[in-house]
DRENDO-1510 file (C-alpha; in Angstrom, 1 decimal, always signed):
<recs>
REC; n; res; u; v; w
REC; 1; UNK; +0.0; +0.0; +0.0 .
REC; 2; UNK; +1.6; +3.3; -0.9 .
REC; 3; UNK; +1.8; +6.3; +1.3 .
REC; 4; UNK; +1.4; +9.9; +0.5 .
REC; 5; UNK; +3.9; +12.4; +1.6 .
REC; 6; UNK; +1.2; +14.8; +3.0 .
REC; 7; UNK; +1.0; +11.9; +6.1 .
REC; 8; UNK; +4.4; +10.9; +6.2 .
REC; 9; UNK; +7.4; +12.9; +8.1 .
REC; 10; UNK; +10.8; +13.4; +7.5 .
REC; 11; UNK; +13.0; +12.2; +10.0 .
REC; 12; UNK; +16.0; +14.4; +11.6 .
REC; 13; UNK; +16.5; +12.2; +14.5 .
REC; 14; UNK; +17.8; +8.7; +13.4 .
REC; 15; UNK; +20.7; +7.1; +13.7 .
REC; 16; UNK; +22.8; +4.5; +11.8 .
REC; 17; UNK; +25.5; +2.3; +12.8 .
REC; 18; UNK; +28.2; +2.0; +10.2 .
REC; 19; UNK; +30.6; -1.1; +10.4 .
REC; 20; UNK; +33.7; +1.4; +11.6 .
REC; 21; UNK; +31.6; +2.6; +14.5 .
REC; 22; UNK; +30.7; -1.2; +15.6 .
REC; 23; UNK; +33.8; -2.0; +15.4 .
REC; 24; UNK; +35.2; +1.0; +17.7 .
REC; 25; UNK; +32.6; +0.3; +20.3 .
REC; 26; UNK; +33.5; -3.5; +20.5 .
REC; 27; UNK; +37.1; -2.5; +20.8 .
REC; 28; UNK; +36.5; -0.1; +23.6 .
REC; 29; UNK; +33.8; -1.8; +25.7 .
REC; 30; UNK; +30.6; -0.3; +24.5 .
REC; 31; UNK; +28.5; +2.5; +24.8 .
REC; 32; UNK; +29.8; +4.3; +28.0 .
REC; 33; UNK; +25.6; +5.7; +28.7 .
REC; 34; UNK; +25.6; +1.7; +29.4 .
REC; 35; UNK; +22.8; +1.7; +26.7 .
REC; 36; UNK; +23.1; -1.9; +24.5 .
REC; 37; UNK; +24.5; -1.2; +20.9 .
REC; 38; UNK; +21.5; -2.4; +18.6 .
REC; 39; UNK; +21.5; -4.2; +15.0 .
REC; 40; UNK; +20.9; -1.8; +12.4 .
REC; 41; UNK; +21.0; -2.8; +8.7 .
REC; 42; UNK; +20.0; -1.1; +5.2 .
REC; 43; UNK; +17.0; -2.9; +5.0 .
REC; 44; UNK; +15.8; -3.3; +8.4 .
REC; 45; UNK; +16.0; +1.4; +8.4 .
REC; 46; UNK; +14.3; +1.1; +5.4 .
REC; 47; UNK; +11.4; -0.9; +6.7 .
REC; 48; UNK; +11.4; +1.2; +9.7 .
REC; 49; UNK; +10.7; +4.2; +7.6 .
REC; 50; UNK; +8.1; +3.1; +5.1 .
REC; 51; UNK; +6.1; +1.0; +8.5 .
REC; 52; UNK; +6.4; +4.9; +10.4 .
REC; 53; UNK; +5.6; +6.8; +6.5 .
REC; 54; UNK; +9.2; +8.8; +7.1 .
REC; 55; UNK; +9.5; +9.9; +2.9 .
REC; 56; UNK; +13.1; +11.0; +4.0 .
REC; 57; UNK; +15.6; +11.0; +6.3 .
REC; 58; UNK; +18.2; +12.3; +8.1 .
REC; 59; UNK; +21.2; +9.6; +9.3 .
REC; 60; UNK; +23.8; +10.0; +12.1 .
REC; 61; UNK; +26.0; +8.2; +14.3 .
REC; 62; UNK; +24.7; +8.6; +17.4 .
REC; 63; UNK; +26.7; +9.5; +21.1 .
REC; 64; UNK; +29.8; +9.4; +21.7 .
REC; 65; UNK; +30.6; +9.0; +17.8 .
REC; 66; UNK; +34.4; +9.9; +17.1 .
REC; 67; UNK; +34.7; +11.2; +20.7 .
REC; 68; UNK; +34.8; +7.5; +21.7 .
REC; 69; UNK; +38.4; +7.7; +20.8 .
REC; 70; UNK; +39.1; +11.3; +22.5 .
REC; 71; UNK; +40.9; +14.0; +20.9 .
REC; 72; UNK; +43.2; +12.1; +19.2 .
REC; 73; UNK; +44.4; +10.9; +15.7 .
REC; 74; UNK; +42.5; +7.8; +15.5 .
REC; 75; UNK; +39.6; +10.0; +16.9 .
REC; 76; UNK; +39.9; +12.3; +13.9 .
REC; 77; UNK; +40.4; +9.3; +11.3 .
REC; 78; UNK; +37.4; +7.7; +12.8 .
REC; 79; UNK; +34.9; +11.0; +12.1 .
REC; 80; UNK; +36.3; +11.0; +8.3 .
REC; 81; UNK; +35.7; +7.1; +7.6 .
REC; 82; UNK; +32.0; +7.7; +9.5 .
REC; 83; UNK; +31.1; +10.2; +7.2 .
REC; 84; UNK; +32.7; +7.8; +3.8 .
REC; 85; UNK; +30.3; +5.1; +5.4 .
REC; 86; UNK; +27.2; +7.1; +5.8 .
REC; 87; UNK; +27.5; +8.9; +2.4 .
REC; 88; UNK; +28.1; +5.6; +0.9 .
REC; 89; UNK; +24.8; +4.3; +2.7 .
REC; 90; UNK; +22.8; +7.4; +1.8 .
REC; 91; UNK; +24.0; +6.9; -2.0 .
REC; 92; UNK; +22.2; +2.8; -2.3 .
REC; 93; UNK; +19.2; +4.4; -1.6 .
REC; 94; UNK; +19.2; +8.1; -3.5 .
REC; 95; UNK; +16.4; +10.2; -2.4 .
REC; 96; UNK; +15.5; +8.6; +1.0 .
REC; 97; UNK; +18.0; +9.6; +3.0 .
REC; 98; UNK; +20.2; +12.2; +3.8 .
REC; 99; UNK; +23.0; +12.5; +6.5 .
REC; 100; UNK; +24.1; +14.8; +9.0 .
REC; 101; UNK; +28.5; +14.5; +9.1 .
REC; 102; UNK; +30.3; +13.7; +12.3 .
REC; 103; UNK; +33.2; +15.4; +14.5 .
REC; 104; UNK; +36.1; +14.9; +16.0 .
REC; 105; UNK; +36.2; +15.5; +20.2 .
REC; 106; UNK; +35.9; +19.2; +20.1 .
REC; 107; UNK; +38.8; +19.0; +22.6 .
REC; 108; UNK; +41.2; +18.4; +19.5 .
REC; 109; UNK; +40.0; +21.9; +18.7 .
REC; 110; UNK; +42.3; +22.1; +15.0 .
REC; 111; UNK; +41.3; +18.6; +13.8 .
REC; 112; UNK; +37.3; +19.2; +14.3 .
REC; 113; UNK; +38.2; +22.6; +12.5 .
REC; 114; UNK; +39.8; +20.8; +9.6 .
REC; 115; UNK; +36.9; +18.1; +9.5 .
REC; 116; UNK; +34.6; +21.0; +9.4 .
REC; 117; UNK; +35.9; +22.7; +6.6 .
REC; 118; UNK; +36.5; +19.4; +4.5 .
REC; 119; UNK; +32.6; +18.7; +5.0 .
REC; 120; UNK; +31.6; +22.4; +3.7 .
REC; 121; UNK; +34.2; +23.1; +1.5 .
REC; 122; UNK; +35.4; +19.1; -0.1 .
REC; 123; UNK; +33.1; +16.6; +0.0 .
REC; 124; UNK; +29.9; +19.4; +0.1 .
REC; 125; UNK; +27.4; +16.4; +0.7 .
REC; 126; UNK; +26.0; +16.5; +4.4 .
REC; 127; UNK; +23.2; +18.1; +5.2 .
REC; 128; UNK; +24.9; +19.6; +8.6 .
REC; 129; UNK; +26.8; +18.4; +11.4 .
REC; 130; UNK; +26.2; +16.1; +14.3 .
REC; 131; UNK; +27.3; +17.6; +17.7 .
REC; 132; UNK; +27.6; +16.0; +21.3 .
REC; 133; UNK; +26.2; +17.8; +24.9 .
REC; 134; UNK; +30.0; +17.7; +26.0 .
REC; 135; UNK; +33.3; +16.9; +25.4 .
REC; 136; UNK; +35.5; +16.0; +28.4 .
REC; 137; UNK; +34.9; +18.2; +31.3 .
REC; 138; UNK; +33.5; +20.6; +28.6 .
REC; 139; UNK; +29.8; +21.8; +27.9 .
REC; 140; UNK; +29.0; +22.9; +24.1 .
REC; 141; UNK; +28.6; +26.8; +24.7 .
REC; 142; UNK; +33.0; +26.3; +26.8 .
REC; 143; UNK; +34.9; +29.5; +25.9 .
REC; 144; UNK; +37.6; +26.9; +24.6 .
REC; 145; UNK; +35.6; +25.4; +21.6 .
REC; 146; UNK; +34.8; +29.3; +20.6 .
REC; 147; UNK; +36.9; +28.6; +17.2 .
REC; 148; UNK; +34.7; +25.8; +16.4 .
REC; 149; UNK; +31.7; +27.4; +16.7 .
REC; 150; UNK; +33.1; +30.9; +14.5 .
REC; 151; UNK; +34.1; +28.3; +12.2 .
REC; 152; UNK; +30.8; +26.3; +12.0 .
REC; 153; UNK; +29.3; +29.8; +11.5 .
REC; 154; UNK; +31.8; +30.5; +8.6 .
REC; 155; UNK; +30.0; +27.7; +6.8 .
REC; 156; UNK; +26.5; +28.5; +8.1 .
REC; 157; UNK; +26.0; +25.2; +9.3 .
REC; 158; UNK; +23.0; +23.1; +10.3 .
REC; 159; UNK; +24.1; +21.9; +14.1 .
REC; 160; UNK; +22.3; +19.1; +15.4 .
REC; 161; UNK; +22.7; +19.2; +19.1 .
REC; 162; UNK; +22.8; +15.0; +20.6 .
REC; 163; UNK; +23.3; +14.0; +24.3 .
REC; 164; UNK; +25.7; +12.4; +25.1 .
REC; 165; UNK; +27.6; +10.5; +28.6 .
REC; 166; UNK; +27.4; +12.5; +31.5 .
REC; 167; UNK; +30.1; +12.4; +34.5 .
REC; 168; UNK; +28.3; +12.1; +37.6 .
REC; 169; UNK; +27.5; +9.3; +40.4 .
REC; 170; UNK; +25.9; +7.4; +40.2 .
REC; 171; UNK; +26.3; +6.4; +37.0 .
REC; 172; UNK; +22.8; +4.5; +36.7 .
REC; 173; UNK; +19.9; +5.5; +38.6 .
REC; 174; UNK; +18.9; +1.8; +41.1 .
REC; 175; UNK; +22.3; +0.7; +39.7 .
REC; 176; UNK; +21.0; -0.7; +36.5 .
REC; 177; UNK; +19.5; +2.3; +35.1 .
REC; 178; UNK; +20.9; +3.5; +31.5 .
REC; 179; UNK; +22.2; +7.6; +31.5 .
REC; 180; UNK; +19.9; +7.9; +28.1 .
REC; 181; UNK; +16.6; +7.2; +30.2 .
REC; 182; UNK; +16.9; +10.0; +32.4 .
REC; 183; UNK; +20.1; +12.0; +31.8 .
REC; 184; UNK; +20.0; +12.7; +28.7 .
REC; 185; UNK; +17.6; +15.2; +28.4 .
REC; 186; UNK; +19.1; +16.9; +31.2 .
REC; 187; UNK; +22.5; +17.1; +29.2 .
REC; 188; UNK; +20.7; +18.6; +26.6 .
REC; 189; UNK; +19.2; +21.3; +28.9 .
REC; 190; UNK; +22.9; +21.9; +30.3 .
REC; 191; UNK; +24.2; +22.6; +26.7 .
REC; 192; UNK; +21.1; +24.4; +25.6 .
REC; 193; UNK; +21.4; +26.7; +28.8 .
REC; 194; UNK; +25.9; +26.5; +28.5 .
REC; 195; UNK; +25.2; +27.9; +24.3 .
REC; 196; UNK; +23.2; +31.0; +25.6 .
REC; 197; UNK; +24.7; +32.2; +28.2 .
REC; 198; UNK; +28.2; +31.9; +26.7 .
REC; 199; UNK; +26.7; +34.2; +24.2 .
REC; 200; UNK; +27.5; +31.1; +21.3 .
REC; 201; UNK; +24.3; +31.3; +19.7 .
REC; 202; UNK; +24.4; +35.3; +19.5 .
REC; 203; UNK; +27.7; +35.3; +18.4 .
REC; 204; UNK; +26.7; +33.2; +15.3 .
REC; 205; UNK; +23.9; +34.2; +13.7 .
REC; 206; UNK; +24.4; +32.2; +10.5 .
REC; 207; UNK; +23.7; +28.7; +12.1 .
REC; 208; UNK; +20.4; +26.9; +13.3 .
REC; 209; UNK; +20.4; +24.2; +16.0 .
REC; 210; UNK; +18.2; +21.5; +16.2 .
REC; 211; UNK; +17.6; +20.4; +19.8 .
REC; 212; UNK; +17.1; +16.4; +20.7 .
REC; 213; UNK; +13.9; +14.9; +22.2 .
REC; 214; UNK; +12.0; +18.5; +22.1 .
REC; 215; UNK; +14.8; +20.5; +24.2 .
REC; 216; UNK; +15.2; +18.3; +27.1 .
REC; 217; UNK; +13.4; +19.5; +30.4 .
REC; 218; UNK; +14.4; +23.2; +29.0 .
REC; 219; UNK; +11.2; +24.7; +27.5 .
REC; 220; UNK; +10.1; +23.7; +31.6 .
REC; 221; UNK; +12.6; +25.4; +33.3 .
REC; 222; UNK; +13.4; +28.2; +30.7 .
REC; 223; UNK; +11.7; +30.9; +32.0 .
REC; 224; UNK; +13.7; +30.0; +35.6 .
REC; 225; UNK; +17.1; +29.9; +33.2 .
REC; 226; UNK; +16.2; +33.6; +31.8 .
REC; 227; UNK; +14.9; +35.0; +35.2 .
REC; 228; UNK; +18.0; +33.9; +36.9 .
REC; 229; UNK; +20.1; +36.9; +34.2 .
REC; 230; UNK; +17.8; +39.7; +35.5 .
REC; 231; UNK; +19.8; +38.8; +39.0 .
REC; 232; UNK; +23.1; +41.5; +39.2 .
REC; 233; UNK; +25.6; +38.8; +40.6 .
REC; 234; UNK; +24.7; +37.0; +38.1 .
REC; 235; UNK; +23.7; +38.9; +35.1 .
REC; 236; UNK; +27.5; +40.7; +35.1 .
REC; 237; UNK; +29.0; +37.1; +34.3 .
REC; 238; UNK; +26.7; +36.4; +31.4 .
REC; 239; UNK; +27.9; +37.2; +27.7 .
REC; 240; UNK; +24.4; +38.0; +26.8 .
REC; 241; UNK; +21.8; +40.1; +28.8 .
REC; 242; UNK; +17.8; +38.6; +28.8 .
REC; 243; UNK; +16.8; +40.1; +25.8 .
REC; 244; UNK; +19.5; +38.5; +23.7 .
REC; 245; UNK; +19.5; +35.5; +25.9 .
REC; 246; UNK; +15.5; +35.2; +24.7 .
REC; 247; UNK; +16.4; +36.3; +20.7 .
REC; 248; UNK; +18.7; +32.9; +21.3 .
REC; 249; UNK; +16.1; +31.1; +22.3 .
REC; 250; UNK; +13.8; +31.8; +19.8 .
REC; 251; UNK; +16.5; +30.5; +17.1 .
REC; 252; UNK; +16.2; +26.6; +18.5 .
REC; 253; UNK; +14.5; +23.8; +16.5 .
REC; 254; UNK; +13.2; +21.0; +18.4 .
REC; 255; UNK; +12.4; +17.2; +17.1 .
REC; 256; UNK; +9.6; +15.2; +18.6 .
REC; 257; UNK; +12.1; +11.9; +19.4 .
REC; 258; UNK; +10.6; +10.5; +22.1 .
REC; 259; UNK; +8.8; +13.3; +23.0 .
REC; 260; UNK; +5.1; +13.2; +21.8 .
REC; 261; UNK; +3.2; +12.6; +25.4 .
REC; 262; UNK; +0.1; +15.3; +25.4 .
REC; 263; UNK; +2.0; +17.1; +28.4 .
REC; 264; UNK; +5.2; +17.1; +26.4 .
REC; 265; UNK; +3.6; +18.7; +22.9 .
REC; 266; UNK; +1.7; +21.0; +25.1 .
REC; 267; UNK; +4.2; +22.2; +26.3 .
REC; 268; UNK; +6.3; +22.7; +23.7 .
REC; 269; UNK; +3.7; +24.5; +21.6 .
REC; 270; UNK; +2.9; +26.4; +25.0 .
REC; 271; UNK; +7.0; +27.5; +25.2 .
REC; 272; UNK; +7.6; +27.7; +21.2 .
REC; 273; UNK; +6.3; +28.3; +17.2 .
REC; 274; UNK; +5.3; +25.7; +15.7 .
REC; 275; UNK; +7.4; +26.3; +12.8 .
REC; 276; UNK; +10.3; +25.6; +14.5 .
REC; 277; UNK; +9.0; +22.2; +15.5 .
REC; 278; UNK; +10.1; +18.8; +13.8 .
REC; 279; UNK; +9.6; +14.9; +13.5 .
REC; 280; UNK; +12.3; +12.4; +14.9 .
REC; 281; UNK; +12.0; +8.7; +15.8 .
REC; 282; UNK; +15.5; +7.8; +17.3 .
REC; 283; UNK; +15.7; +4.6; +15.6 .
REC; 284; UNK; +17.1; +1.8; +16.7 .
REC; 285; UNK; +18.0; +3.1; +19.6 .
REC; 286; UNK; +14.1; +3.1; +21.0 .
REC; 287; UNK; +12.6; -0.3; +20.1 .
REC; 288; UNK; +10.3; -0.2; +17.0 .
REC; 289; UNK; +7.9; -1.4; +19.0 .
REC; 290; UNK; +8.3; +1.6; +21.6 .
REC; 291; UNK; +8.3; +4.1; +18.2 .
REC; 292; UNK; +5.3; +2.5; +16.8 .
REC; 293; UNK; +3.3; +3.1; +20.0 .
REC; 294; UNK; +4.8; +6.8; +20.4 .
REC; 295; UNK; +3.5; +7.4; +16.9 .
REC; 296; UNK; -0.1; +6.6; +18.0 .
REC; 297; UNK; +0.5; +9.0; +20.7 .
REC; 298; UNK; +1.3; +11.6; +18.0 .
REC; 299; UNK; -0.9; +10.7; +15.5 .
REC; 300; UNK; -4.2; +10.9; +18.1 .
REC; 301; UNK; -2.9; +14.6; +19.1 .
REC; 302; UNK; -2.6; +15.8; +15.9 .
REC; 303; UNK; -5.7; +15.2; +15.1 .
REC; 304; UNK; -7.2; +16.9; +18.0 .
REC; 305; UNK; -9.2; +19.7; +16.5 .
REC; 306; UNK; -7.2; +22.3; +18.5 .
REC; 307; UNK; -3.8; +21.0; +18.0 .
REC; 308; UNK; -3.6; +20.2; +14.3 .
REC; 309; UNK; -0.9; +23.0; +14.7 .
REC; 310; UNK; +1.8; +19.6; +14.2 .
REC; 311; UNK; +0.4; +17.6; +11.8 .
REC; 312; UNK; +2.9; +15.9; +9.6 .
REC; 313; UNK; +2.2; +18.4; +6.2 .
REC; 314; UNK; +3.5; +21.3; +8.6 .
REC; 315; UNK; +5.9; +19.6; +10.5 .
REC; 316; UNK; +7.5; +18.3; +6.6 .
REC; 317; UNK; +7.5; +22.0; +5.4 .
REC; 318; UNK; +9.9; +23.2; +8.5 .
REC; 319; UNK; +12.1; +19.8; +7.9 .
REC; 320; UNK; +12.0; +21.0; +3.9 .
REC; 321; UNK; +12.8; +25.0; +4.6 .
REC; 322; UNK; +15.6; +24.0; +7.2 .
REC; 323; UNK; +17.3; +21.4; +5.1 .
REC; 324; UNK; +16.8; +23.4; +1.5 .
REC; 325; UNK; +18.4; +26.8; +3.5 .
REC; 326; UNK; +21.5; +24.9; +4.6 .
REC; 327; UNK; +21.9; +22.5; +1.1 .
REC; 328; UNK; +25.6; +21.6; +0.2 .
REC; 329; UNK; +26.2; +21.5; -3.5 .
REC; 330; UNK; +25.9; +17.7; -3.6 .
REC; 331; UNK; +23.3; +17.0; -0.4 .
REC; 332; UNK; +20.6; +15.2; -0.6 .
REC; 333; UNK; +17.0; +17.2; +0.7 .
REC; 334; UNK; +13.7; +16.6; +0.0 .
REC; 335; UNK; +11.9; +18.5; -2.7 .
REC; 336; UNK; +10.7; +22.0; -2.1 .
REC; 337; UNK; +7.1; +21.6; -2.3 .
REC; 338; UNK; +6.9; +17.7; -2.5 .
REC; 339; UNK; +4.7; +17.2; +0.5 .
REC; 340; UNK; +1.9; +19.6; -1.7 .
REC; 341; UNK; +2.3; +17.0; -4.3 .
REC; 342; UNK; +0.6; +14.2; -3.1 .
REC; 343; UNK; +3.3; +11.8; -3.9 .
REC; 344; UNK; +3.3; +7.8; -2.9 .
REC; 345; UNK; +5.8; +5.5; -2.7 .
REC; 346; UNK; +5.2; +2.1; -2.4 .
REC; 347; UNK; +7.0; -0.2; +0.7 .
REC; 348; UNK; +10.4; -1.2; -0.7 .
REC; 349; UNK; +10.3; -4.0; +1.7 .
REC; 350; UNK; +7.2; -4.1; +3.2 .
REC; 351; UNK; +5.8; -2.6; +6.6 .
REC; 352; UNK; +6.6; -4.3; +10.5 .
REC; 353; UNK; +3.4; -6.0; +11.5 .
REC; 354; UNK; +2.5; -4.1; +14.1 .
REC; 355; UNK; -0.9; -2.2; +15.1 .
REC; 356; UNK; +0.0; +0.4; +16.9 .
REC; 357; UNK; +1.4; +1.6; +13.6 .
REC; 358; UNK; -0.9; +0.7; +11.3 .
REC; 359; UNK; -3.6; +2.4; +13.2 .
REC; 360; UNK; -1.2; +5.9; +13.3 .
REC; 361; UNK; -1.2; +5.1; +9.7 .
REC; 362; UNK; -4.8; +5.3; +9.4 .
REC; 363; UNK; -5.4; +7.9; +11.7 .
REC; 364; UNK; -2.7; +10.4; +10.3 .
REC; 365; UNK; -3.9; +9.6; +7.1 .
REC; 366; UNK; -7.3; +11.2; +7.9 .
REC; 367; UNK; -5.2; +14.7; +8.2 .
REC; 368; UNK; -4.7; +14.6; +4.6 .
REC; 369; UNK; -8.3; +15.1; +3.5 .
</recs>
């Protein structure tokens, strides 16, 4: 059964696991979050997609990426042959997918500098850049990574923001508790809070940033951020005073991985434009079967009669804008005006058996007429 694009979404949040990053996580004992590597194959992302009606997407290698290595050498070889791989991978199946290019440790501040500037101005095919929470000891918005940042503003880059492993103790919440569950939306709000009032985001006006799993607990505790910079002892340490620390804000995209409760898009809406609002799955780091029963969730509020402000045709158009502004001579982006169109696809392989999905299917289908 074919899909049309006006139901379907365009993933930014999805990652893929290329044999060079398997191979560095078996080599140096897994996933420090503690969260299980899962299988990911061609096929099997493919599947996924046409089972959730994703038209396109955007791949990257999830936390730590290159930084599993450090600032070193191998860390800087292991970004480039990521970004070979995931090109390679977008290339077997033209028009479905697009990537977004990973770094080295920011800590090896002249080697992230030099992958940076090979992305924009060599290879010219990602459709941004994959960023971590922290580096080291480091939050994203550290006076010491300010080079990166000017230089990733140079290219007016698309910066997706990921969380990543978090030094604190306990390490697991109960002692068997994975970081990712709980921690990493609060690393998210860290660097969110770390890029503002470090005056980052002001300072480069000619990149967007896409926040994971709809900002973290920050569009919560946002207005208690902002407040906190009308306080003197406080406000004369801050690179940017409230009103610039709120034209920041205003700047940040948001996807929907893992974040589609009521409460959560509610919220969201309540705290930002809906245009600056997109669609992410996090696959395969969340079981399907954990997506396919989010998408319900989603699919049921959208069509609400008062929240119809996210349906998927809107929530495509910001995906298309963003990823047409930034385009790199040879990227891959969705069509301007392709979720007007009407277009279907049929499964390449089929969809997952599964209800919940099925019934998303139907329901979001309804939004089209």
């Amino acid at each position: 059964m074919a899909r049309s694009t006006n139901s379907s979404r365009i993933d930014t949040h999805i990652h893929v696991l290329p044999p060079s990053y398997v191979r560095a996580l078996d080599e140096n004992g897994g996933d420090p979050s503690g969260w299980a590597t899962p299988s990911w194959s061609l096929e099997e992302c493919v599947r996924f997609s046409d089972t959730v009606g994703a038209s396109f997407s955007v791949l990257s290698v999830t936390a730590p990426g290159p930084s599993l290595l450090g600032p070193t050498d191998a860390g800087q070889k292991l970004a480039r042959t990521l970004n070979k791989e995931v090109w390679e991978l977008c290339c077997q199946k033209r028009g479905r997918f697009g990537y977004f290019a990973s770094l080295p440790d920011f800590n090896d501040i002249d080697s992230t500098i030099n992958e940076i500037r090979h992305i924009y101005e060599k290879e010219k095919t990602a459709n941004g850049v994959i960023v971590m929470t922290s580096y080291g000891d480091r939050l994203l918005g550290d006076e010491h990574f300010q080079p990166i940042w000017q230089t990733l503003n140079d290219h007016k880059a698309l910066v997706f923001v990921h969380p990543g492993h978090v030094k604190i103790t306990p390490e697991k919440i109960a002692g068997f508790l994975p970081q990712p569950v709980l921690d990493y939306p609060q690393a998210t709000t860290r660097a969110i809070v770390s890029l503002i009032i470090s005056g980052t985001v002001t300072m480069c006006p000619d990149i967007d940033i896409i926040l994971s799993h709809a900002g973290g607990t920050f569009p919560y505790i946002a207005s208690r951020v902002l407040g906190a910079l009308a306080e003197p002892i406080l406000a004369r340490q801050s690179r940017v005073d409230h009103q610039q620390a709120m034209q920041a804000v205003n700047r940040f995209y948001y996807d929907l991985a893992l974040s589609v409760s009521t409460p959560q898009l509610k919220a969201l809406l309540a705290f930002t434009s809906p245009s600056k609002i997109l669609w992410g799955s996090d696959f395969p780091y969340a079981s399907k079967q954990g997506i396919y029963r989010l998408l319900l969730q989603y699919s049921k509020f959208a069509n609400s009669e008062e929240r119809k402000d996210v349906r998927p045709a809107l929530l495509n158009e910001n995906a298309i804008a963003l990823l047409q502004k930034h385009k790199a001579e040879q990227a891959i982006v969705p069509a301007l005006g392709a979720q007007k169109q009407g277009v279907s696809r049929e499964p390449e392989f089929g969809f997952d058996s599964n209800q919940d999905a099925e019934q998303a299917r139907d329901l979001l289908a309804k939004l089209d007429t």
